[in-house]
C-alpha positions in Angstrom: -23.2 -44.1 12.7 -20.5 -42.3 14.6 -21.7 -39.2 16.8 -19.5 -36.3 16.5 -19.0 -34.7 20.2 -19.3 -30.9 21.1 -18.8 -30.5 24.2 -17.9 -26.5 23.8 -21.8 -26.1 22.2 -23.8 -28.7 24.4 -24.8 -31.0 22.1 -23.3 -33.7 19.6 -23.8 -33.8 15.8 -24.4 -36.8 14.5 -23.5 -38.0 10.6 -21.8 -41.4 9.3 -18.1 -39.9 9.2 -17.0 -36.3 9.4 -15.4 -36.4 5.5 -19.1 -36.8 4.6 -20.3 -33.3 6.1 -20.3 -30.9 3.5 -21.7 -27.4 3.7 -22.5 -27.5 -0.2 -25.2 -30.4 0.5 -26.0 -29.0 3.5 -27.0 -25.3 2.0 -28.1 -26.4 -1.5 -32.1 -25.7 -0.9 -30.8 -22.5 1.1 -28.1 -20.8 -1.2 -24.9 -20.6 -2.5 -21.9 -21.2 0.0 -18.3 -20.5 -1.1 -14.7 -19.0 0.2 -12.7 -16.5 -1.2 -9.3 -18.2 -2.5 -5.2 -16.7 -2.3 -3.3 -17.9 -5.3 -1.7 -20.5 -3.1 -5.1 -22.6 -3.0 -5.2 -22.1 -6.8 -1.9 -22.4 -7.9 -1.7 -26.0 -6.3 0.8 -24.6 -3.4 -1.7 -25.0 -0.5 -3.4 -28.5 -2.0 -5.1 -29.3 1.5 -6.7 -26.1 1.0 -7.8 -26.5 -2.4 -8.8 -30.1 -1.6 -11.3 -28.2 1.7 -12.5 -25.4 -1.0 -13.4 -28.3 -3.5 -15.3 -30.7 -1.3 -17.3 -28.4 0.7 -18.1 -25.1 -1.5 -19.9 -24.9 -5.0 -18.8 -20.5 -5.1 -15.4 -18.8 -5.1 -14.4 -15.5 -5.2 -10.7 -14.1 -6.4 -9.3 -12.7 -3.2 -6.5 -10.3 -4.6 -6.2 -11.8 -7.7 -8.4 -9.7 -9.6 -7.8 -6.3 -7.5 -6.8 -3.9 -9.9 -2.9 -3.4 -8.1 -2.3 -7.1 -8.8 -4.1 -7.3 -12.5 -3.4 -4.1 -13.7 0.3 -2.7 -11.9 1.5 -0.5 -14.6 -0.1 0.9 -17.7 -0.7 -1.1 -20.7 0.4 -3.7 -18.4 -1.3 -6.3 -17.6 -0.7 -9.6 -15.1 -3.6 -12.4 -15.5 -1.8 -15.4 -14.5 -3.1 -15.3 -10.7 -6.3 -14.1 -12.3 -6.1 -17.3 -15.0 -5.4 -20.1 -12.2 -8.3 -18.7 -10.3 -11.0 -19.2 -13.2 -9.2 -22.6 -14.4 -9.8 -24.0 -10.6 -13.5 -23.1 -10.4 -13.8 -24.2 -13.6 -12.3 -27.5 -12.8 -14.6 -27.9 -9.8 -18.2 -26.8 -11.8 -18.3 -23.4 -9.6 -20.1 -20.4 -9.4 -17.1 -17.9 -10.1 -17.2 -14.3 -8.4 -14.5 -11.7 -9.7 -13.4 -9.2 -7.1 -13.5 -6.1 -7.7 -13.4 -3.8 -10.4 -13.5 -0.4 -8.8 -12.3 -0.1 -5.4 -10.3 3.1 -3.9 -7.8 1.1 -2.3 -5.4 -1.6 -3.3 -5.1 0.6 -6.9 -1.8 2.6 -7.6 -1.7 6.0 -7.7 -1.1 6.1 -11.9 -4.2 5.0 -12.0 -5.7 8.7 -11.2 -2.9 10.6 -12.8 -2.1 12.4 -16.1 1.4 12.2 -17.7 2.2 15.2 -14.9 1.2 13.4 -12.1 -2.1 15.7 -11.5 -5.5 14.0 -11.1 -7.0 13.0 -14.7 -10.0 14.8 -16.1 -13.3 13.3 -16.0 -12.8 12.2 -20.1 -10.1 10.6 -19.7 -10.6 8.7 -16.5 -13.8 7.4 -17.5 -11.3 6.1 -20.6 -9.2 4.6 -18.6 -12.0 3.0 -16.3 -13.8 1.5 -19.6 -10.1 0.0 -20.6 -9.6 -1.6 -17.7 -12.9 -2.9 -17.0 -13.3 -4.0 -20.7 -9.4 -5.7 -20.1 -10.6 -7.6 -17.6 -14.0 -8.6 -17.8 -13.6 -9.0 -21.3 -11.0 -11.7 -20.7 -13.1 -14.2 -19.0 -16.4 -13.3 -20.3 -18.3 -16.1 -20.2 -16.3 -17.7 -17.5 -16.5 -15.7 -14.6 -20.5 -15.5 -13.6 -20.1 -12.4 -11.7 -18.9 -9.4 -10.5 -18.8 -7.0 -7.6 -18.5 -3.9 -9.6 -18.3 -1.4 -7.1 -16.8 -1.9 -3.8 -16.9 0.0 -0.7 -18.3 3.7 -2.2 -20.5 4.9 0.4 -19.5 6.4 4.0 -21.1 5.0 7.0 -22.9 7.6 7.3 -24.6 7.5 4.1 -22.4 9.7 1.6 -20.8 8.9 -1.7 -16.8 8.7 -0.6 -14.5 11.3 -1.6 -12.3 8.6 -3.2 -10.3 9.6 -6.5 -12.9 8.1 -8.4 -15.5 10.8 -7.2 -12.7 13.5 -7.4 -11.8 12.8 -11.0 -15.3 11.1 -12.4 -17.7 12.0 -10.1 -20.7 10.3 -8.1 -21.8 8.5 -11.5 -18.5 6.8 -11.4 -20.6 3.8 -9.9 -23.1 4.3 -12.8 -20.6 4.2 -15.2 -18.8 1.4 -13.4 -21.8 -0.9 -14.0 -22.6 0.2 -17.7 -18.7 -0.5 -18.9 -19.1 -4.1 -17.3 -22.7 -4.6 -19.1 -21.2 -4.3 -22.5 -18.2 -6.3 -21.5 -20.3 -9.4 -20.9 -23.8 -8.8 -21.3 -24.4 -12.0 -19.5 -22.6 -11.7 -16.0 -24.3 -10.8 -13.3 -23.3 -7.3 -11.8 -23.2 -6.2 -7.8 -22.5 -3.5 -5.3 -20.4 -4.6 -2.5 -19.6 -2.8 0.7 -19.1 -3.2 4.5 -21.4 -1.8 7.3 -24.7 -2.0 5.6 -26.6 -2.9 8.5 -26.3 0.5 9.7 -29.6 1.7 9.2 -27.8 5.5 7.1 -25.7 3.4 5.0 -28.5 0.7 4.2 -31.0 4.0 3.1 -28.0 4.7 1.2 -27.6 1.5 -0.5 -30.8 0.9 -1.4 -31.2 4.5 -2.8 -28.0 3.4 -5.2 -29.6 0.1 -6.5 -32.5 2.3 -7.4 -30.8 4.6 -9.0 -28.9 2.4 -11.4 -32.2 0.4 -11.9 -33.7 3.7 -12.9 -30.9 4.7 -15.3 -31.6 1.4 -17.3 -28.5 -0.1 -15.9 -28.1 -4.0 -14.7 -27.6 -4.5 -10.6 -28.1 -7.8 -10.0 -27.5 -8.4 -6.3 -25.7 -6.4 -3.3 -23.4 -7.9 -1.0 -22.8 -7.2 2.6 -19.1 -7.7 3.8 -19.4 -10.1 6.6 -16.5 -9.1 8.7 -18.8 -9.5 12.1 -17.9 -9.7 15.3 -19.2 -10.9 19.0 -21.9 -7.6 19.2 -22.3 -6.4 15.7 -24.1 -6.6 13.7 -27.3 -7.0 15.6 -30.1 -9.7 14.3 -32.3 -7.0 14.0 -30.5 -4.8 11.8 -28.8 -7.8 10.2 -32.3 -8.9 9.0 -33.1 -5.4 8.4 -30.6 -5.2 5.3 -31.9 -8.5 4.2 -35.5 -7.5 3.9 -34.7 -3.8 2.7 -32.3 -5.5 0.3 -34.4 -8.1 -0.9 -37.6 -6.0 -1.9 -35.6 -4.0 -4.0 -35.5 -7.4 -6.6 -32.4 -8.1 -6.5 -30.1 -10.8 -5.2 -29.0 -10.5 -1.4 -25.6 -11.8 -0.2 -23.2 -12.2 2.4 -19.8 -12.0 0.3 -16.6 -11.5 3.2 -17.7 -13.4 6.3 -15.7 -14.0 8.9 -16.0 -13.5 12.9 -13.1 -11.7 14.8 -13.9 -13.2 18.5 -10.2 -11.2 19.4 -10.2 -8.2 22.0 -11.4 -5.2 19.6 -8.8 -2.7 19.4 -10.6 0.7 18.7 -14.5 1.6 19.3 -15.0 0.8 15.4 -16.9 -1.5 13.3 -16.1 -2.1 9.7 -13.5 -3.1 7.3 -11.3 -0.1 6.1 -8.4 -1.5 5.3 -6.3 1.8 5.9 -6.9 1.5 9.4 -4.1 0.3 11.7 -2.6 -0.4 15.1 0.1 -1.5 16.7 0.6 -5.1 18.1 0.0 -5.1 21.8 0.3 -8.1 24.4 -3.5 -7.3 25.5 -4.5 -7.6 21.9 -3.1 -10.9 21.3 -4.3 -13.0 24.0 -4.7 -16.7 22.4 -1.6 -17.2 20.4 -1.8 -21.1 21.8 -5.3 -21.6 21.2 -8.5 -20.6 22.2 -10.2 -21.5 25.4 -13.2 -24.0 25.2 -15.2 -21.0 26.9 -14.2 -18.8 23.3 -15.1 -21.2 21.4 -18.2 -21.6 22.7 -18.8 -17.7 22.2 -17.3 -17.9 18.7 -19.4 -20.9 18.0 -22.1 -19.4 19.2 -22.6 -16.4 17.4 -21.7 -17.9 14.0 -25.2 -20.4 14.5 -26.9 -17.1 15.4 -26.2 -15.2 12.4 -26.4 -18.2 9.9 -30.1 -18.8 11.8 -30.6 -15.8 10.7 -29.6 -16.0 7.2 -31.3 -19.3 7.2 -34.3 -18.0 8.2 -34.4 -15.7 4.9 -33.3 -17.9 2.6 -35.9 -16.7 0.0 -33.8 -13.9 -0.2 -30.1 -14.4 0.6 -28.4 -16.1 -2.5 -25.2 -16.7 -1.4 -22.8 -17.0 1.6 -19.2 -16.5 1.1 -16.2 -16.7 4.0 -13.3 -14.7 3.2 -10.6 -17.2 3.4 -10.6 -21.0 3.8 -9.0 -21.8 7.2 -7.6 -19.7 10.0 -3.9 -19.4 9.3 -4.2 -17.3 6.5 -7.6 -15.3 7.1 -6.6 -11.7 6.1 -7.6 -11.0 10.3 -4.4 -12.2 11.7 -3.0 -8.9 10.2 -5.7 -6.1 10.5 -6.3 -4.1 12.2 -3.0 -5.5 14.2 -0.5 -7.1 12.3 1.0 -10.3 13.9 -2.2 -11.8 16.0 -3.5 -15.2 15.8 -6.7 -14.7 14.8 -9.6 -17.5 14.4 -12.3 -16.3 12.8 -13.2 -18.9 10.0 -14.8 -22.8 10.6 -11.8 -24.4 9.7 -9.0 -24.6 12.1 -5.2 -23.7 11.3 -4.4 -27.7 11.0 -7.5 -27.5 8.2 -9.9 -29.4 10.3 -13.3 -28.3 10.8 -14.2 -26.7 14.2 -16.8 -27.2 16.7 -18.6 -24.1 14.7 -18.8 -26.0 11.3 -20.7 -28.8 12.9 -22.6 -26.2 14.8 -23.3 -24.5 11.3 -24.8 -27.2 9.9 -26.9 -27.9 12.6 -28.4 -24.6 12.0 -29.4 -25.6 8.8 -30.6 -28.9 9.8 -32.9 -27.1 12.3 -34.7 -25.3 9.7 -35.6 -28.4 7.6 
C-alpha cells in the first residue's frame, strides 16, 4: 500500500496507487460529482482530459456548447454538432447529462430580442421565439440529456428580478414560461434554476420565493443550483449551509453546479460571477505565473476541504457537485475578471495531475464515513 504524501496539508493519504482514487467512488453514498466539459474534451482534441472526466466523474454539464450564441447564432439557424459530441460522450460513459442553459441574458445575440426593425420584440412574439428555441433544443435530445438549468442568473443580488431583455420584452414570468416550454419538451427531464451569489441571505429569500412560485403555478422545478465560483472568504459556512437548508426544505434537489476556487489577489471589492465584468491585467494581479507557493496551496487546499465538509455534512440534501472545468489550464478564471492570469482554481493541475486538494477532498469524505 503506497502512502501518498502532503506535506502542504499535514498529513498523508493513503490508497494502493493514485490511478485508483476516484471521486465518483468516493462521493457515490454522498451525491453526484461531475465537471463541466469544452468541446475539446468531447470532440477527442484534449483526450487526457476526456480520459480524467471519464475515470473520476459520473455527471457533465455542456460548458458553451448549449448556450444559446453557440446553438442558436442566427435565425432558423441552428449549430448542434458541439451540442451532439457533448451528449454522445456522456452517453458513451453512462452519465448523468446536464444541459446548460436555456435562458440566460448573456452569451445570446442581440437578434434574439429584435423585430425585423431592430426594436425590442413584443411580449407575443418573444415568448414565440422562446418556445422555438427551447422546443429546438430540448426537443433534440429529449430523452438523452437528464436535465436542464432552465433559467440562469435572473435575480439581482439584492433580491430583484434583472432588468435583462427577457423581462423588458416578456416580463418577470419569463422564468415561468421558461420552465413550462421545457416541460412539454421532455416531460421527463428534470428542470432547475441556476444562479450565482445565493448565499446572500436577499437573494436566497429571493430564490426560494421563485421555486415557490413556480411550484405554485403547477410548474415542474426540480432542483436549484448555486454557482460555485468561491473564493478564500466567501462564501461563509454559515451562509453556505444556510442556502442548503433553506433550499432543501423547499423539496427540491440542492446543488453546487460551477465550482471552482479563485485563491488569486481579488481585483475589485466584489463577489459573484457576472461575466460582463472586467479589468485590466496588472503585475499585482498576476502574482504566481510559475506556480504556486506551498504556503497557497495550503490555503487553497484548505478551504476546498472546508466547503466540501460542509457539503458533506448535508448530503441528505445536496444532489450533486459539479467543477466548472476539468484541470487548471483551461478553467474559464484565467480570463475573468482579468484576462491573461494563471489561475488555479480546480483539483487537477495544468499537467492533468491531481493536486494536494483532490487527495485532501477525498479525505473529507472519508472523514464522514
Amino acid at each position: 500500500m503506497t502512502c501518498i504524501p502532503l506535506a502542504v496539508v499535514g498529513g498523508a493519504f493513503c490508497a494502493r496507487e493514485t490511478e485508483q482514487l476516484l471521486l465518483r467512488e468516493a462521493f457515490r453514498e454522498n451525491f453526484l460529482i461531475g465537471a463541466a466539459l469544452n468541446d475539446d474534451v468531447v470532440s477527442g482534441k484534449d483526450p487526457r482530459a476526456a480520459a480524467i472526466v471519464a475515470k473520476q466523474f459520473n455527471t457533465i454539464t455542456a460548458e458553451n456548447a448549449m448556450k444559446w450564441v453557440w446553438i442558436h447564432p442566427a435565425p432558423n439557424t441552428y449549430d448542434f454538432g458541439p451540442a451532439d459530441r457533448f451528449v454522445e460522450f456522456g452517453e458513451k460513459n453512462a452519465m448523468w447529462i446536464v444541459g446548460h442553459a436555456l435562458v440566460w441574458h448573456s452569451q445570446i445575440p442581440d437578434w434574439a430580442f429584435e423585430d425585423d426593425a431592430g426594436g425590442l420584440l413584443t411580449r407575443n412574439a418573444m415568448l414565440a421565439r422562446l418556445k422555438d428555441h427551447i422546443g429546438s433544443v430540448v426537443g433534440r435530445y429529449k430523452g438523452r440529456v437528464r436535465a436542464w438549468d432552465v433559467v440562469n442568473e435572473a435575480l439581482t443580488d439584492e433580491g430583484g428580478i434583472r432588468n435583462s431583455k427577457w423581462k423588458q420584452t416578456i416580463g418577470e414570468d419569463f422564468i415561468a414560461k421558461a420552465f413550462e416550454y421545457a416541460h412539454q419538451a421532455d416531460p421527463d427531464a428534470e428542470l432547475y434554476y441556476n444562479d450565482f451569489s445565493l448565499d446572500k441571505p436577499a437573494k436566497r429569500e429571493a430564490c426560494v420565493n421563485l421555486v415557490k412560485d413556480l411550484k405554485a403555478r403547477g410548474l415542474r422545478v426540480d432542483g436549484v443550483g448555486i454557482q460555485g465560483h468561491w473564493g478564500m472568504d466567501y462564501p461563509t459556512t454559515d451562509n453556505l449551509e444556510a442556502f442548503i437548508i433553506a433550499t432543501g426544505a423547499l423539496g427540491v434537489k440542492v446543488m453546487v453546479t460551477e465550482m471552482d476556487l479563485d485563491i488569486l489577489p481579488t481585483a475589485w471589492e466584489y463577489e459573484g460571477a457576472d461575466v460582463s465584468k472586467r479589468v485590466a491585467l496588472q503585475v499585482g494581479l498576476n502574482p504566481y505565473v510559475d506556480g504556486l507557493p506551498p504556503v497557497m496551496e495550503k490555503k487553497l487546499t484548505d478551504r476546498y476541504v472546508e466547503l466540501f465538509s460542509v457539503l458533506c455534512k448535508h448530503s441528505d440534501k445536496v444532489d450533486r457537485v459539479t467543477f466548472w472545468g476539468v484541470y487548471d489550464k483551461t478553467s474559464w478564471l484565467n480570463n475573468w475578471p482579468v484576462r491573461g492570469r494563471t489561475s488555479y482554481p480546480l483539483l487537477f493541475a495544468r499537467d492533468y495531475q491531481p493536486k494536494p486538494a483532490f487527495y485532501a477532498v477525498l479525505g473529507a469524505v472519508e472523514k464522514k464515513k
